[in-house]
N, C-alpha and C positions, 0 to 999 in steps of 0.2 A: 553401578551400570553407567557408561559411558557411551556417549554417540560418535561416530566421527564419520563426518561429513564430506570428502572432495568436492569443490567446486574453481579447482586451476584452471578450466578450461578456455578460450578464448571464444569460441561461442560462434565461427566464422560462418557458417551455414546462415547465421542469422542478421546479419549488417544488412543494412547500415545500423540498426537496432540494438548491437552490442558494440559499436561503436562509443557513445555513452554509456554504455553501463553494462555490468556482468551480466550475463546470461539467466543465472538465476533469481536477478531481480528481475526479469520481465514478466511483466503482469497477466495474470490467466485467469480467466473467470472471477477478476478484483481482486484478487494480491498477488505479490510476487509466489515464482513457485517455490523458492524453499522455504516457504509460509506451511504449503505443505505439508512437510518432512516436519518440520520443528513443531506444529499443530498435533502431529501426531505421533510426536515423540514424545510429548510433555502427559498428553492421555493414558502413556504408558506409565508415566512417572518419572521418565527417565528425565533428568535435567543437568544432567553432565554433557559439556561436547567439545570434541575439537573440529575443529572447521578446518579444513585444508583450504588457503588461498593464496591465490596468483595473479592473472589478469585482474586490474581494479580492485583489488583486495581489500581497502581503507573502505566501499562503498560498501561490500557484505559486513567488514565488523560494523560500521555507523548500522545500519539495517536493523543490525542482530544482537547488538548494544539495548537500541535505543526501542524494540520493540517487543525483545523477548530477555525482558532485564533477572527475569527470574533462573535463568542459564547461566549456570558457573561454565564459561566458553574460554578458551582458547584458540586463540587465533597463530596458526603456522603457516608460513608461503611455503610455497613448493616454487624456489627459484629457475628449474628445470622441467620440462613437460618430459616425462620420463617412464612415464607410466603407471600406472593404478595402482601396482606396487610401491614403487617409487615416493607416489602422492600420500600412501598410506604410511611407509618407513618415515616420513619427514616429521609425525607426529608422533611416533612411538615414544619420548620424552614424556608426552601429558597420559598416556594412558596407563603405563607401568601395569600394576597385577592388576586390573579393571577388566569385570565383563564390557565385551565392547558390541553395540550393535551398529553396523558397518552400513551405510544408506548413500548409494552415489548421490548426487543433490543436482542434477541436469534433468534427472527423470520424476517422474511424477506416478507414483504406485499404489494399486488398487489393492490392497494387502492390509492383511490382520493382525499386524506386531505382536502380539500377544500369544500367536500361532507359535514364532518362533521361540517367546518368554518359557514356555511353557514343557520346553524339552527338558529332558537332561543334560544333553550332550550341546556340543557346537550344530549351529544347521545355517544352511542356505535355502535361501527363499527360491524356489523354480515352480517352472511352469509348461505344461507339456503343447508342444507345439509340433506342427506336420514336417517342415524341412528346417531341422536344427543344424544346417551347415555354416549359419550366419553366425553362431551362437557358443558359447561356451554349455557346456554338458555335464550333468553327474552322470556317473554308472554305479549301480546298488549292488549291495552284494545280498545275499538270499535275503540276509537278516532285517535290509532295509537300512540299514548303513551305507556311507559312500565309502566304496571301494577306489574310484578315479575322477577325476576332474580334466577334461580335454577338451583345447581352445578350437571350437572350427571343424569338426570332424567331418570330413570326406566321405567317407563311408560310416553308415546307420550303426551307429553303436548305441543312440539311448535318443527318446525325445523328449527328457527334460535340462529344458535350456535353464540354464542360471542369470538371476535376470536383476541383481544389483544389490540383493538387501543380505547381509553377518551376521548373523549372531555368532559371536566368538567368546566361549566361556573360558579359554587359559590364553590372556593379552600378551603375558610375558613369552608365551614360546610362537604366536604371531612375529612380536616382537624380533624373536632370535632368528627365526626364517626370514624373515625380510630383510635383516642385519647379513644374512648369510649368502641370499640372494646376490645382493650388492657387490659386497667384499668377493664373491665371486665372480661379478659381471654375468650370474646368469641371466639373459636376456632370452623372450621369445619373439620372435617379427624386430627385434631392436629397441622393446622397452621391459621394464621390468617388469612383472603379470603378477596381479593377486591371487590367481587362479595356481600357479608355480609354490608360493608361498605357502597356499592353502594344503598343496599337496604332499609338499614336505612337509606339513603338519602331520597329514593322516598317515605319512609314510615313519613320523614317527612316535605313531601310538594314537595321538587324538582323535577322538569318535564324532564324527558326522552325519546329522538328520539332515531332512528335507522339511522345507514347511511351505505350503499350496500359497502362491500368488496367480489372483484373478488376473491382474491384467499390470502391465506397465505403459504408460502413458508416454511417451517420446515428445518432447519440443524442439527438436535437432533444426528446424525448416520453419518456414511459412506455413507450408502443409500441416503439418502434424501439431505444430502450435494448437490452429485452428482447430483440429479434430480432439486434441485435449481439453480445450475452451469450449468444446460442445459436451465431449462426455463432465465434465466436473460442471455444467451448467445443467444437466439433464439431472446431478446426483446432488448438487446443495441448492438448486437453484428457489423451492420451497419455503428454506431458511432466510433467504434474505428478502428486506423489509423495501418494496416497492414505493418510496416516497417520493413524486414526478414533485418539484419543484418549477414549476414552470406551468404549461396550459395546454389544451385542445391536440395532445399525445397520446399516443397508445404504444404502450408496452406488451409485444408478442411474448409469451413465455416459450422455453425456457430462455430469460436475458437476467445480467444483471447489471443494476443501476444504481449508482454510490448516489448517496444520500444528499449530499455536496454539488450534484449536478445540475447542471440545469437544464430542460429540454422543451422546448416551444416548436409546437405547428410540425410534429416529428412524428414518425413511426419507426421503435426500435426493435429490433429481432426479429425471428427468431434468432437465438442464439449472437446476440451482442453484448458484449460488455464494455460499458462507459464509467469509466473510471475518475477516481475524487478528482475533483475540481473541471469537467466538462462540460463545454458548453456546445448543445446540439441546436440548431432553428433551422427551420423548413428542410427537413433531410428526412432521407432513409437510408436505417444501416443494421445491417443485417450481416448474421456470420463474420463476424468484424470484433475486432481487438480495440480499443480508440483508448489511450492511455494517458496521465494523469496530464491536466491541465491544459487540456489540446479544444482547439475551438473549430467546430463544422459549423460551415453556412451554406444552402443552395447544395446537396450534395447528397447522393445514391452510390453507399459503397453497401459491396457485397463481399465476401474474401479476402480482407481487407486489414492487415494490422499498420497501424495508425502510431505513432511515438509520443510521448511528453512533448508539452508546450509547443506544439506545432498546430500550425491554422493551415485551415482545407474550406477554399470557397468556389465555389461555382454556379452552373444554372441549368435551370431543368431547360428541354428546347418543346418547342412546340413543331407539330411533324402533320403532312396531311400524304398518307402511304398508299398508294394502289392496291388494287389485287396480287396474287400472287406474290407477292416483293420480299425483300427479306432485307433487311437490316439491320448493319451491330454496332454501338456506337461506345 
């Protein structure tokens, strides 16, 4: 069993922040996200993977190297943004006749891997949703088989949207549709679609399940960051070991707080994480990112994702407010 991973992507939604660094290192609820994917790929057992990279690519292998050394990895660029397909053909080299399980590495999924281990056949992970026009779709046939796969559908033909995760039990004819794709320039919107590839799988011969994902987590934005940094803090937040280095602090739950920080005369969370080597004094910060080695002084963030090695100082004001008044500062 083999994993493979894309994460080409440029991360543009999220600058100045992927600026320095790929996207899937950005830190969520105390590790990067394709911490993740690889945490819960290795639970499977599965310790094979190809990584698809491109933008900052040297910074996901050093990562992925140096901290999941137990991964026989390969590393392939995807010198072209070309599409999901595209991202997937560029690696078909390391996967040869290998079950492959397929996991975009941008998102972050509430899912039971084991759900998908557990067929017989190939399946895709979906999730039934109200307006699947944003979405890629299966259609079943009686059997419970995928009969079609279609990107975007306009009119209601199915609402289970496909929502990122392969299981692919015959790699080598993955492999041949994707080679065929290409060589043909079939293209859909102008990139090549894994969804295209999938199809001509099932169009010739190979069997496809379904397997239930609870949720998929989006970090595309500032927004949604944030709202995965509150659900992944509501669901490990438990697990980690609250050790305030520092004095006359209080930690809201759910937050999490690297052991390496240090925090004085503060109030963190809800829903913060302060990441290895932080230094917080006289602050509040809540609903907030603040990532590795960055120093708050004097300072009330709410909303808030915060970069490496960056200082944030300021001061609280002192205010005397009438009746009625309103004030935003």
């Amino acid at each position: 069993m083999r994993a493979v991973i894309p994460v080409a992507g440029f991360g543009s939604r999220l600058r100045p922040h992927t600026f320095s660094k790929p996207k899937v290192l950005l830190n969520v609820a105390g590790k990067p996200m394709i911490s993740y994917i690889l945490d819960e790929l290795k639970s499977q057992g599965i310790d094979k993977a190809t990584i698809i990279t491109g933008y900052k690519g040297d910074m996901v292998e050093d990562y992925v190297n140096e901290n999941y050394p137990e991964f026989k990895t390969d590393f392939v660029e995807q010198t072209e943004l070309l599409g999901l397909g595209h991202a997937i053909w560029c690696g078909k080299d390391t996967y040869l006749d290998d079950e492959l399980m397929m996991v975009l590495g941008d998102t972050i999924f509430d899912a039971d891997l084991s759900l998908a281990l557990k067929t017989s056949n190939s399946s895709i992970g979906v999730k039934e949703i109200e307006d699947p026009r944003r979405f890629g779709v299966v259609v079943k046939n009686e059997d419970g088989s995928i009969n079609r796969l279609v990107e975007k559908p306009q009119e209601f033909i199915s609402n289970l949207a496909i929502v990122g995760i392969y299981y692919i039990k015959n790699g080598t004819l993955l492999s041949n549709c994707l080679t065929e794709l290409i060589d043909k320039k079939i293209q859909t919107r102008g990139e090549y679609q894994l969804t295209d590839a999938l199809q001509m799988m099932i169009d010739k011969g190979e069997k496809f399940a379904t397997f239930p994902v609870d949720g998929w987590l989006d970090c595309g934005k500032k927004e949604t960051m944030l709202s995965t940094n509150q659900f992944l803090l509501n669901k490990f937040s438990n697990q980690n070991d609250k050790v305030l280095n520092g004095k006359n602090s209080i930690i809201l739950e759910p937050s999490f707080v690297a052991k390496d920080s240090v925090v004085e005369n503060s109030i963190i969370g809800p829903y913060a994480t302060i990441s290895s080597g932080v230094t917080v004094k006289n602050s509040i910060i809540k609903n907030s990112i603040i990532d590795n080695n960055t120093k708050l002084n004097n300072v009330l963030l709410e909303n808030s994702l915060v970069g490496c090695d960056a200082m944030v100082e300021g001061s609280f004001n002192d205010m005397n407010i009438g009746d009625n008044s309103e004030l935003i500062i």
